[in-house]
C-alpha positions as CSV (number, residue, x, y, z in Angstrom):
1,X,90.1,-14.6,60.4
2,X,86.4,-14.9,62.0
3,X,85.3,-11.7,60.6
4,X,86.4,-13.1,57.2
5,X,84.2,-16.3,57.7
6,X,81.6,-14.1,59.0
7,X,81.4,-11.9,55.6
8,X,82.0,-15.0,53.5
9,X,78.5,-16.8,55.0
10,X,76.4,-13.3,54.8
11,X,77.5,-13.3,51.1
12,X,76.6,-16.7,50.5
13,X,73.7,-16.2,52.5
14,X,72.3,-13.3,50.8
15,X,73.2,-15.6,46.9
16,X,70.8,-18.3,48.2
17,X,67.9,-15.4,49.0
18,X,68.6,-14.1,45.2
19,X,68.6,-17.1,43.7
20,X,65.3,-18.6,45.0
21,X,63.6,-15.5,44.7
22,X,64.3,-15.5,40.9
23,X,62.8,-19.2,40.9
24,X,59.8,-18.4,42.8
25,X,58.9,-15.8,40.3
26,X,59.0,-18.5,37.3
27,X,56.7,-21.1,39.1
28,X,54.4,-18.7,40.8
29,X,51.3,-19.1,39.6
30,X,49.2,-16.3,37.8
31,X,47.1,-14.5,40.2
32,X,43.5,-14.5,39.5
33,X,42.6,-10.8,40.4
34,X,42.4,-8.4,38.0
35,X,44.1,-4.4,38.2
36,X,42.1,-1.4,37.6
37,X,44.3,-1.1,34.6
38,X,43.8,-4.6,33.2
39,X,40.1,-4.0,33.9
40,X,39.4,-1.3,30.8
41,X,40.6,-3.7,27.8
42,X,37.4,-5.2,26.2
43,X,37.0,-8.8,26.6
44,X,37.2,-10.3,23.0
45,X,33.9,-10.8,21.4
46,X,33.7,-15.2,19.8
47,X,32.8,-15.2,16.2
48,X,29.2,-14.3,15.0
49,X,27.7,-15.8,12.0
50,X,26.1,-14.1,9.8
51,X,23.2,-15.8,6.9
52,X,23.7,-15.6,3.5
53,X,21.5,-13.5,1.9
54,X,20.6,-11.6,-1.8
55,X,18.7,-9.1,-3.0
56,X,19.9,-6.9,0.2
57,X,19.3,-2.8,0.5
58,X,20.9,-0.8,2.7
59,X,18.4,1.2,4.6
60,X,20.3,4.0,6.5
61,X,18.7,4.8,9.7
62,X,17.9,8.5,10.8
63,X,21.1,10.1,12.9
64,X,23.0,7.0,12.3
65,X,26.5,8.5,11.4
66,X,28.6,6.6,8.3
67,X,31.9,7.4,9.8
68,X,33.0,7.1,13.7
69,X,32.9,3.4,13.9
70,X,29.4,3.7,14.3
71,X,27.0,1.1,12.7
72,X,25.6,3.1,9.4
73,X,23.0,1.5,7.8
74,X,21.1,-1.8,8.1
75,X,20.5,-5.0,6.0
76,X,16.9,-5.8,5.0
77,X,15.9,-7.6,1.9
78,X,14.3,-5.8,-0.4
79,X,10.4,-6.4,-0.9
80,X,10.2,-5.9,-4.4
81,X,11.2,-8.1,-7.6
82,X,12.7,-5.9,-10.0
83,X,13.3,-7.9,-13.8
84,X,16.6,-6.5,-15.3
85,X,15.1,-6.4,-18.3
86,X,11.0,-4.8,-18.8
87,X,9.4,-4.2,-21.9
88,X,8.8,-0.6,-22.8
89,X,5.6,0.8,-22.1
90,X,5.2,4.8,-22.3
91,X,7.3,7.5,-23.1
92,X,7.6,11.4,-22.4
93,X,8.4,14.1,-24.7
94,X,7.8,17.9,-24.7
95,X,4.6,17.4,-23.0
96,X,3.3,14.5,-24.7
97,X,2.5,11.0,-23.0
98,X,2.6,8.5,-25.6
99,X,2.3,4.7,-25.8
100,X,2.7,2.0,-28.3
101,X,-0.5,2.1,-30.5
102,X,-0.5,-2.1,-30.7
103,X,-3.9,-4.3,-32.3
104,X,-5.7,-4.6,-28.9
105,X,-5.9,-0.7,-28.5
106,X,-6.9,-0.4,-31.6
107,X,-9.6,-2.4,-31.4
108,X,-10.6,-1.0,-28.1
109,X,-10.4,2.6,-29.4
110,X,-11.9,2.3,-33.1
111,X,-9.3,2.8,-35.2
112,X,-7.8,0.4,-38.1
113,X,-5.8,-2.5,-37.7
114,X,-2.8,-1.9,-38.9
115,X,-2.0,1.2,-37.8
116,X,1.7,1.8,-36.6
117,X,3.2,4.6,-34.3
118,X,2.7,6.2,-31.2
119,X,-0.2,7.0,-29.3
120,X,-0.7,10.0,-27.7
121,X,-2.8,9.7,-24.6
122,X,-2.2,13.4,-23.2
123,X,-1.4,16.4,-24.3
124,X,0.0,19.6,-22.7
125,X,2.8,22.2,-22.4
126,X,4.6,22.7,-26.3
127,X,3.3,19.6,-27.9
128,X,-0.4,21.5,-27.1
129,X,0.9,24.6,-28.5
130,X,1.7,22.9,-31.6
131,X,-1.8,22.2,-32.3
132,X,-1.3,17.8,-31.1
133,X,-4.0,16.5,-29.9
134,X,-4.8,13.2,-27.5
135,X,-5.6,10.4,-29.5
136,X,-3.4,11.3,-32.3
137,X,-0.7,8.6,-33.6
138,X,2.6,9.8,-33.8
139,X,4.1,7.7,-37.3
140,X,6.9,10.4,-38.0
141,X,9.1,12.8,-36.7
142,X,11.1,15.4,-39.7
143,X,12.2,11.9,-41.8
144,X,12.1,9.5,-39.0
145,X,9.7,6.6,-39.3
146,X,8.3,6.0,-35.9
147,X,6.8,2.3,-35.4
148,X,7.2,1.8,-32.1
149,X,8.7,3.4,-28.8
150,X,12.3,2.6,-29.6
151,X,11.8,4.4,-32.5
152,X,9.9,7.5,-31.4
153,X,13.2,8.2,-28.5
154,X,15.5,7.2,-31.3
155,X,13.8,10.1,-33.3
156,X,13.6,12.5,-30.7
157,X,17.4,11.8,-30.0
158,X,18.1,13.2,-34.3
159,X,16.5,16.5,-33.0
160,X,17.4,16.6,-29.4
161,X,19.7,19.8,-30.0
162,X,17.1,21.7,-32.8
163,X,14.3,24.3,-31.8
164,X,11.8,22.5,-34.0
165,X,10.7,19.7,-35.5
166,X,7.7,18.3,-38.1
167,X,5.7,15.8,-36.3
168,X,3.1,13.7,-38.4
169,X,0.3,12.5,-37.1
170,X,-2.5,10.5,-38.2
171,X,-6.1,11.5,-36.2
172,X,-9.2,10.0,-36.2
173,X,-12.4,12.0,-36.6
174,X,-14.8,11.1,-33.4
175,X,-18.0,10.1,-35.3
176,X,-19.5,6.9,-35.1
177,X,-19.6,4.5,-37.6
178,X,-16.4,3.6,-40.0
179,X,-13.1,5.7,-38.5
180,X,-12.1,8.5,-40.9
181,X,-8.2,9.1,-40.4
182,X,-6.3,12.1,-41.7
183,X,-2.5,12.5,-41.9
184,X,-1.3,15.8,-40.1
185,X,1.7,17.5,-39.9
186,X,2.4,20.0,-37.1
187,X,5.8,22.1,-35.9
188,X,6.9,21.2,-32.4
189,X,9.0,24.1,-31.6
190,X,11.3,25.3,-28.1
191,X,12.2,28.9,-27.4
192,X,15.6,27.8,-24.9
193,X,17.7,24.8,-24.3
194,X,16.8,22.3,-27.7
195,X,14.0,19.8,-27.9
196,X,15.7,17.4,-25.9
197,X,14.6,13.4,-26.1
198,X,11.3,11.7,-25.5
199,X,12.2,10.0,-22.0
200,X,10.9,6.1,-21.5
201,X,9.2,4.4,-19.1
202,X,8.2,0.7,-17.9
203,X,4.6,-0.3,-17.5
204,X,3.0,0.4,-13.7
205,X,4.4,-1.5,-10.6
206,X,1.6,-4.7,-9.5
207,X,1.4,-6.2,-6.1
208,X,2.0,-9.9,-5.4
209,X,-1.2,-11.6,-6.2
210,X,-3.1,-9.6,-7.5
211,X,-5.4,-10.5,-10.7
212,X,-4.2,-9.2,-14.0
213,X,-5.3,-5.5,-15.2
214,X,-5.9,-6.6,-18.5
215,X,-6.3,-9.9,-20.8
216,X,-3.4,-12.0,-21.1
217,X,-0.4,-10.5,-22.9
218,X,2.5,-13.0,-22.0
219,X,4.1,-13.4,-18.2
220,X,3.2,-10.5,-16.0
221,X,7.5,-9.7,-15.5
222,X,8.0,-8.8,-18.9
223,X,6.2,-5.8,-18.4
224,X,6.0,-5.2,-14.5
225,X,8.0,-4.8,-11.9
226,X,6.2,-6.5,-8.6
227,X,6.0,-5.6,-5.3
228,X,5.1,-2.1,-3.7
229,X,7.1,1.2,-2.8
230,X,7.5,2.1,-6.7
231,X,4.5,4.6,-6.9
232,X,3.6,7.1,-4.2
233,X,0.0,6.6,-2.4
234,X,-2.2,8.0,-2.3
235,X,-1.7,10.0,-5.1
236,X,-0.9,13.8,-4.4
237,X,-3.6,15.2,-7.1
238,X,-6.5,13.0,-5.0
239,X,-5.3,14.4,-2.1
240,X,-7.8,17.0,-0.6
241,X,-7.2,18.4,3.0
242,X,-10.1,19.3,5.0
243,X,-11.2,22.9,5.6
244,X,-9.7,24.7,7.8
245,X,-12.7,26.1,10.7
246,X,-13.7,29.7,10.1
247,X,-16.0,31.6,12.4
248,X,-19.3,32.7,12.4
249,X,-18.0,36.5,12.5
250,X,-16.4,35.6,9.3
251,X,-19.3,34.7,7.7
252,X,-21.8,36.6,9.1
253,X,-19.3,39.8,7.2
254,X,-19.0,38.1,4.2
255,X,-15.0,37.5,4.5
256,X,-13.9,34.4,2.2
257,X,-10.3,33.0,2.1
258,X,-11.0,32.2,-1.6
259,X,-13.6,32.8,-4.7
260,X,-17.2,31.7,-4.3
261,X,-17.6,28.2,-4.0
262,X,-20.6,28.2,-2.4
263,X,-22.0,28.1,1.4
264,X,-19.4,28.1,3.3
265,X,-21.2,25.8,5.9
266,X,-21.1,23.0,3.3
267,X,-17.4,22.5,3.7
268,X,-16.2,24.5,6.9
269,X,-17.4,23.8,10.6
270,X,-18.7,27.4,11.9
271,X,-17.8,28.0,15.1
């Protein structure tokens, strides 16, 4: 009988530990130290804002990789203004560099008012071959009209896939007094590939500011683009790298690393 009683207290005994061991758990409060494992999860970063901005280029950073997570590429605005819309101002085809022949050139170069078409400011590769000159205006090409530079692509675009084509020109004779113009009519002709189409081109980039070129011909943006990084400077053809030193062994025997320019002390340092 006491060895019953003695089991029954140990059992209720060890029901009481249990049960206020399972309480404790629920009340305990949340330690404050940290494990090694809990330790390697990031802390959560609060909310950055970023401004609202336009006009933004992605400028890619050298060894920055676009995959990986990685940061790629940059926001910066860009410095230039760009109108969506630019009146046409030159235009390239089989090696000539034409421009709208308008009243003001014209005037400046001598030649009547009135006079339609494209000029030809240079002159080189098959359209030289053809016999073209600079300063001719181009008014037709095979039975295309040209009157301005929509035109002359739209022209070039009827015998893009042809081997030749009848250009007519009118030139001016290069005497003073009263211009004499003739009307000319040369063969524009291309051995592989097709003639292709005269390729257009907006009028030069200007910087923020700066005075105008020219007189007044309407707001500067319906022409130019403003703002800088548009043209490469300096230009590559003015680009002239000094002499490399020679020595006075060199020059003493006569030995040149080119034709005869000249003393060669009046560009190289003799050492």
């Amino acid at each position: 009988m006491n060895s019953k009683l003695v089991l029954l207290a140990v059992g209720i005994v060890v029901a009481l530990v249990l049960i206020i061991g399972r309480r404790g758990d629920v009340v305990a409060p949340q330690s404050t130290s940290v494990s090694p494992q809990m330790s390697a999860v990031a802390p959560v970063a609060a909310p950055i804002a970023f401004p609202q901005a336009t006009n933004m280029a992605m400028v890619v950073e050298p060894g920055m990789s676009a995959g990986g997570g990685a940061m790629a590429a940059l926001e910066s605005p860009l410095p230039n203004f760009v109108p969506r819309k630019l009146k046409v101002f030159e235009g390239h085809w089989q090696g000539m560099d034409g421009r709208l022949m308008t009243e003001e050139l014209a005037r400046k170069l001598n030649y009547p008012r009135g006079v339609q078409g494209v000029l030809l400011g240079e002159v080189t590769l098959n359209a030289a071959f053809s016999g073209l000159l600079g300063g001719d205006v181009v008014v037709r090409i095979d039975d295309t009209p040209v009157t301005n530079m929509e035109d002359f692509q739209a022209a070039t675009r009827n015998v893009a896939n042809r081997s030749e084509a009848r250009i007519s020109v009118i030139r001016k004779d290069n005497r003073p007094g009263t211009p004499v113009l003739r009307k000319l009519t040369v063969v524009l002709r291309e051995a592989e590939g097709g003639l292709g189409f005269a390729q257009l081109e907006g009028a030069p980039m200007i910087l923020p500011g700066d005075p105008r070129p020219h007189g007044y011909r309407g707001a500067c943006t319906d022409c130019h683009p403003v703002g800088q990084g548009f043209e490469l400077a300096p230009d590559p053809d003015l680009i002239s790298l000094p002499p490399p030193a020679i020595t006075r062994d060199a020059v003493t025997r006569g030995v040149s690393p080119h034709e005869i320019r000249g003393p060669c002390e009046a560009c190289h340092v003799i050492n």
